[in-house]
C-alpha positions as CSV (number, residue, x, y, z in Angstrom):
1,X,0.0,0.0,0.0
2,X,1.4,3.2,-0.8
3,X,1.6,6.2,1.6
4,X,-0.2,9.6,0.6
5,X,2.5,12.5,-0.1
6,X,1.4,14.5,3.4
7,X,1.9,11.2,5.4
8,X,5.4,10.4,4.1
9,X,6.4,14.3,4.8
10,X,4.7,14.1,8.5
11,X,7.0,10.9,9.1
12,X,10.0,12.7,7.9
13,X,8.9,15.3,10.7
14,X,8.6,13.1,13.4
15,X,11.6,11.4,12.5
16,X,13.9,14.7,12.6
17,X,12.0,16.0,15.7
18,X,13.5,12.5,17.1
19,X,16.8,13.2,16.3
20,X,16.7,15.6,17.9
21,X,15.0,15.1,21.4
22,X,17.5,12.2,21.8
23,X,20.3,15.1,21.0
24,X,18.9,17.7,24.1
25,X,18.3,14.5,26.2
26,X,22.3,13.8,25.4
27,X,23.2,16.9,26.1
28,X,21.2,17.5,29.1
29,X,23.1,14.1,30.5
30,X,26.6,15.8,29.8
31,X,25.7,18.9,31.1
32,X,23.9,18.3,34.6
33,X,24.9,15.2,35.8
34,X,28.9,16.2,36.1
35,X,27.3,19.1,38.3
36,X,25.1,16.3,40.4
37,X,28.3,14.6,41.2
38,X,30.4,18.0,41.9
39,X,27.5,19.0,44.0
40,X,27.9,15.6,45.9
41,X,32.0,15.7,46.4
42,X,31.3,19.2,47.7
43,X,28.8,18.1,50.3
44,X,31.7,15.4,51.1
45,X,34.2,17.7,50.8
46,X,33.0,19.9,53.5
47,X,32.6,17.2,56.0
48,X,35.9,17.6,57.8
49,X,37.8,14.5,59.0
50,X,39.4,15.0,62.7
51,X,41.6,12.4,64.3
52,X,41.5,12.3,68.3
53,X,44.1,10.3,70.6
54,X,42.1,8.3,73.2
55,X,43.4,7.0,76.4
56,X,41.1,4.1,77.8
57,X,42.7,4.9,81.7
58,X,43.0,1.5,83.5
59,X,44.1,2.3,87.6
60,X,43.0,-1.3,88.8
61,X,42.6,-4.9,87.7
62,X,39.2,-4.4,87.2
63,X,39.5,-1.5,84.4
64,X,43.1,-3.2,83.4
65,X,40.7,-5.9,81.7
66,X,37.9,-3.8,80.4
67,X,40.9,-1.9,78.7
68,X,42.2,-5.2,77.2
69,X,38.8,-5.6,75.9
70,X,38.0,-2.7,73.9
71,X,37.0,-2.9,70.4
72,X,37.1,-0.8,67.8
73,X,33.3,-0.8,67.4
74,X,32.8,0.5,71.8
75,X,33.2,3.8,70.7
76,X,31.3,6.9,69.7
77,X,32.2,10.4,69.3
78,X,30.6,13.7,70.0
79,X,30.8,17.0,69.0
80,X,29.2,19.9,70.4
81,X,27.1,17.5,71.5
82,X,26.0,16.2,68.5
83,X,27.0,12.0,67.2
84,X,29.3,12.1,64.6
85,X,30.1,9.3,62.2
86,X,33.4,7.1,63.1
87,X,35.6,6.4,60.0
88,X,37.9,4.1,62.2
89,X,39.3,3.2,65.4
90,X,42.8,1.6,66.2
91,X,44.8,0.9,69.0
92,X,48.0,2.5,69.1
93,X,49.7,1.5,71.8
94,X,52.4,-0.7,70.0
95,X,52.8,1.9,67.1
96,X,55.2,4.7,67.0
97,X,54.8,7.8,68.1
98,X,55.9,11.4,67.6
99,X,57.2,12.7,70.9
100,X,58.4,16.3,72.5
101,X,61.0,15.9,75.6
102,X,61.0,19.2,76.8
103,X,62.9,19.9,80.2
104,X,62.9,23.5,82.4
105,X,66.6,24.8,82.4
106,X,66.2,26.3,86.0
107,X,64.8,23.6,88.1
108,X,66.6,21.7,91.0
109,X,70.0,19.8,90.4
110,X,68.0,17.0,91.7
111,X,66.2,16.4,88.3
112,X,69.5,15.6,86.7
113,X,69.6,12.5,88.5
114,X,66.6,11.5,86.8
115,X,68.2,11.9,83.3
116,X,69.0,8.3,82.8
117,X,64.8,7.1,83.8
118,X,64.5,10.2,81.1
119,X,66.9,9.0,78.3
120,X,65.3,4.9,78.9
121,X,61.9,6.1,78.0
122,X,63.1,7.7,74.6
123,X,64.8,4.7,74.1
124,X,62.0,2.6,75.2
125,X,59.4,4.3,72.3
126,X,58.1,1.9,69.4
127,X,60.6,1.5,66.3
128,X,60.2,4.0,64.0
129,X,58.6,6.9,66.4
130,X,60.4,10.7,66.1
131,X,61.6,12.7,69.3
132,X,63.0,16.4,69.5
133,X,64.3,18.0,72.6
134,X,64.4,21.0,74.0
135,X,64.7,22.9,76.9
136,X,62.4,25.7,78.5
137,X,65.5,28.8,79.4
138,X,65.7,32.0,79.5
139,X,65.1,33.9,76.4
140,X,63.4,31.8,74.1
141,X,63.1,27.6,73.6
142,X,66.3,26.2,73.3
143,X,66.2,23.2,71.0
144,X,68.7,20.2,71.6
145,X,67.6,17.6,68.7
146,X,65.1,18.4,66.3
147,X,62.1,15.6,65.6
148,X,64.3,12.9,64.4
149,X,64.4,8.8,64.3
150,X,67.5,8.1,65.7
151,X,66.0,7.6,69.1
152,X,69.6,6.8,70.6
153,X,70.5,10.2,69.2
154,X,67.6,12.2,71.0
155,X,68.6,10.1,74.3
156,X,72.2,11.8,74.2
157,X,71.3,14.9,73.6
158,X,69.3,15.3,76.8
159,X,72.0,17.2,78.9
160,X,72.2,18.5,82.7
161,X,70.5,21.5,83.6
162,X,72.6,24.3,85.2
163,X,69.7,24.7,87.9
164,X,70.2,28.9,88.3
165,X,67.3,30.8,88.8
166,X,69.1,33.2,86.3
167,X,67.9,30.7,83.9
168,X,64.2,31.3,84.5
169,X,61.9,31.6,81.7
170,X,59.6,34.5,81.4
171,X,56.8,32.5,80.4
172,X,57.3,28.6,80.2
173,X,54.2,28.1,78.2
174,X,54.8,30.6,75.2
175,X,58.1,28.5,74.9
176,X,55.8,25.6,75.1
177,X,53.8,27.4,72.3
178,X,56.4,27.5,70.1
179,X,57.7,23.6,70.8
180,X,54.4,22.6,69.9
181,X,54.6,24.5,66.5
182,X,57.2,22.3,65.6
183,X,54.8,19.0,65.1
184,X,53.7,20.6,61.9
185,X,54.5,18.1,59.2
186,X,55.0,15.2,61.5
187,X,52.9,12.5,61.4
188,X,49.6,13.0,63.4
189,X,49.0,9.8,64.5
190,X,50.2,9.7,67.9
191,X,51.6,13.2,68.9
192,X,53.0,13.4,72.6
193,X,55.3,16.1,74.8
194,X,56.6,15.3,77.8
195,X,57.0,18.4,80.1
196,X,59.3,18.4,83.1
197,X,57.9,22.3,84.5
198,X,57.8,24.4,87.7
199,X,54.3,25.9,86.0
200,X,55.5,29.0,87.2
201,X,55.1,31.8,85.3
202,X,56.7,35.0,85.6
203,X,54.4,36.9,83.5
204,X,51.7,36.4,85.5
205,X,52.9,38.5,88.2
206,X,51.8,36.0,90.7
207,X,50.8,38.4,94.1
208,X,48.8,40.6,92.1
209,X,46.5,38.4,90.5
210,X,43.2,36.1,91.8
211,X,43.4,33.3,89.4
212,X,45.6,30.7,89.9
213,X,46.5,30.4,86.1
214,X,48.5,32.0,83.9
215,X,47.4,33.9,81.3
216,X,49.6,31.7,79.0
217,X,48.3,28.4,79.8
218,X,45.5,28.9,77.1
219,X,47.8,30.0,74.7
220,X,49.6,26.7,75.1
221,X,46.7,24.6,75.1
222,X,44.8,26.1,72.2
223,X,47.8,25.4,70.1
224,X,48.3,21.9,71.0
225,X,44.6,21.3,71.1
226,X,45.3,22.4,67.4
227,X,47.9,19.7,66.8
228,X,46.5,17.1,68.5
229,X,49.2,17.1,71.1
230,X,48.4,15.3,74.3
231,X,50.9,16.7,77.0
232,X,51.7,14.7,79.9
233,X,53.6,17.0,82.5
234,X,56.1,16.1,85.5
235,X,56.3,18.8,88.0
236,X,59.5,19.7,89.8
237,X,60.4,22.9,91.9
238,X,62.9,25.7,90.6
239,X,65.8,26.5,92.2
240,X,65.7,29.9,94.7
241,X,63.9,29.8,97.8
242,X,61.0,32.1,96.4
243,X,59.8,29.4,94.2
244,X,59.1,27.2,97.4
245,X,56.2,29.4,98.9
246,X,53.0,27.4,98.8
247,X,51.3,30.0,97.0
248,X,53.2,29.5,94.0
249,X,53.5,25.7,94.1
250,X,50.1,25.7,94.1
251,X,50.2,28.2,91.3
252,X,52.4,26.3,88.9
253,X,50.6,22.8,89.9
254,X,47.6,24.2,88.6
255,X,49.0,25.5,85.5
256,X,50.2,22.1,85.0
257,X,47.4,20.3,85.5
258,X,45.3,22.7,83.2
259,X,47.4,22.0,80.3
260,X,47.5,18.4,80.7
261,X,43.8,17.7,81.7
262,X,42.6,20.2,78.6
263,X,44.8,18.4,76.0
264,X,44.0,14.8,77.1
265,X,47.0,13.8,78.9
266,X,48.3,13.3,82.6
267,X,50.2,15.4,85.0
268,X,52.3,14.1,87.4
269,X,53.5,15.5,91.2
270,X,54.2,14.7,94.6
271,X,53.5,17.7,97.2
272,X,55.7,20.3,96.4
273,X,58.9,17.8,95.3
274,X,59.6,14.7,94.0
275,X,61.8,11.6,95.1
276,X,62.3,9.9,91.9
277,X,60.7,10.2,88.0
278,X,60.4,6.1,88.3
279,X,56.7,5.9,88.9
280,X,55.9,8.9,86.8
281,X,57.5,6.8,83.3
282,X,56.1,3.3,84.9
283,X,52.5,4.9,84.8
284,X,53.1,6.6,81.4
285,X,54.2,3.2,80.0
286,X,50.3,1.7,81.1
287,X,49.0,4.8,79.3
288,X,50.3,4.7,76.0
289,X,49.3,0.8,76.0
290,X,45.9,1.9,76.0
291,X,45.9,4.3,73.4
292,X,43.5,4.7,70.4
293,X,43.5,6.5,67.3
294,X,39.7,7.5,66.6
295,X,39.1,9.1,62.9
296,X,35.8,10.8,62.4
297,X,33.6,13.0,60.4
298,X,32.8,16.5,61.5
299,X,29.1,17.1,60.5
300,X,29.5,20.9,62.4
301,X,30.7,24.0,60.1
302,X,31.7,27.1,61.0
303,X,34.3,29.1,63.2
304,X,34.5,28.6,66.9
305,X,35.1,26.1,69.4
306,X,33.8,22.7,69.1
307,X,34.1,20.4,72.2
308,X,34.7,16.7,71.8
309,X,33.3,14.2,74.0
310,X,35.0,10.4,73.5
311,X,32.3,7.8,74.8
312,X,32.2,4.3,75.5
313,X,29.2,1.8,77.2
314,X,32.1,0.4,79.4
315,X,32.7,1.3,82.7
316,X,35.7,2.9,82.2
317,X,37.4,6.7,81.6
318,X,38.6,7.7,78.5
319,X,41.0,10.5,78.6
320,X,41.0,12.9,75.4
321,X,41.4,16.4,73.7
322,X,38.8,18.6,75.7
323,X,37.7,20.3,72.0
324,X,39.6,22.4,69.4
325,X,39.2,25.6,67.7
326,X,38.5,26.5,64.2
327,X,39.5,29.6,62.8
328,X,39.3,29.5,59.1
């Protein structure tokens, strides 16, 4: 049967109109769905990852084996209060860690004796872990060894400390500041100082203030909060009779304790002295057994301070960052 003229025109018509619907539908595909997926990566994009050390604190038999028996499934992160998704979780306790030894230049003779307990625990770190020294002096941080290695080199470059109040810093935790500054481009896995302090501070002008703190404290902490430093301080008293009044052990105690508790480590003192550094490094060696390395994703946007709350449904403390701030 043959077609009638108008028919065969009307079917060349359709045909072309076709063509080219199947040509905008193409084009539509190239043009939006490249803008779907950048649309996606940016939502991804924006979702920060943070990495937080954990310490799962065992002081008795009891929490000893709940420690033990922590998976990385027990725990859950929050974030200005808010659940946050956990990428991972994985103890650390046998891996290698990056580690500041920072020493006071003006404290007792005493503490030289406790060099050797001092150089063992470098020595003692997991193979491939990186230690600097330094000293807090007057002036302006002194650094021994810069992150390196060689831990048998960072051992021996621990030396004595004169013990001379003329050696005072002004401020031990801007010097602090500044040690912690030097983490960046290590590995941020396990970031530790160790901090042998009077927590005095000079700068605080210690009789004419109320607060027990120094104004400095939170300049330290912010910036290893920043890091992901956890600093574990050891205090011993200065040299000079001045430094002995209860009012300022009491003073540099606290500062101490501040800058350890806010940055998820431990501080470490006996009264207002010390006999020996041997229980201090014993406990710290329990400690770092029971670290964790939690990732997660930051769901919260913005500037400000975000608070980070490490939670497990064990009976048992987990020691951590207190929060971080954001700036950018």
């Amino acid at each position: 049967m043959k077609l009638c003229p108008n028919l065969r025109v009307f079917g060349r018509i359709t045909s072309v109109i076709r063509s080219c619907l199947a040509v905008y539908l193409a084009l539509l595909a190239v043009l939006i769905l490249p803008s779907l997926g950048s649309a996606e990566a940016g939502i991804k994009k924006n979702q920060e990852t943070k990495g937080i050390l954990v310490t799962a604190v065992a002081h008795n038999e009891r929490t000893r084996e709940i420690a033990r028996k922590l998976f990385p499934e027990d725990f859950a992160v929050k974030e200005n209060g808010r659940p946050q998704k956990v990428i991972s979780a994985q103890k650390v306790g046998l891996e290698p860690a990056v580690v500041a030894v920072i020493l006071q230049d003006n404290l007792v003779m005493s503490v030289n004796n406790e060099l050797p307990e001092i150089r063992k625990f470098i020595r003692s770190l997991p193979e491939g872990s990186r230690v600097m020294t330094g000293y807090l002096s007057s002036g302006s941080l002194r650094t021994r060894q810069d992150f390196t290695a060689d831990l048998e080199k960072a051992a021996k470059s621990l030396r004595i400390i004169p013990g001379s109040s003329f050696m005072s810093p002004y401020s031990p935790f801007l010097q602090l500041r500044d040690a912690f500054k030097k983490f960046e481009g290590q590995p941020e896995m396990r970031r530790i100082a160790l901090v042998v302090s009077d927590g005095l501070d000079f700068s605080a002008r210690l009789r004419r203030l109320g607060s027990p703190f120094s104004a400095y404290v939170g300049t330290a902490v912010a910036e290893a909060q920043k890091r992901g430093i956890s600093v574990y301080t050891i205090y011993a008293p200065a040299a000079g009779r001045r430094r002995s009044y209860r009012r300022a052990v009491n003073s540099g105690q606290s500062n101490l304790l501040k800058l350890a508790d806010q940055t998820g480590g431990e501080s470490f003192m006996t009264g207002s002295s010390f006999v020996t550094f041997d229980p201090y490094f014993k406990e710290l060696k329990e400690i770092f057994e029971n670290q964790w390395y939690i990732v997660y994703s930051s769901s919260n946007s913005g500037k400000g301070y975000r608070s980070v709350e490490v939670v497990t449904d064990f009976d048992i403390d987990l020691q951590h960052v207190d929060g971080y701030r954001v700036r950018d």
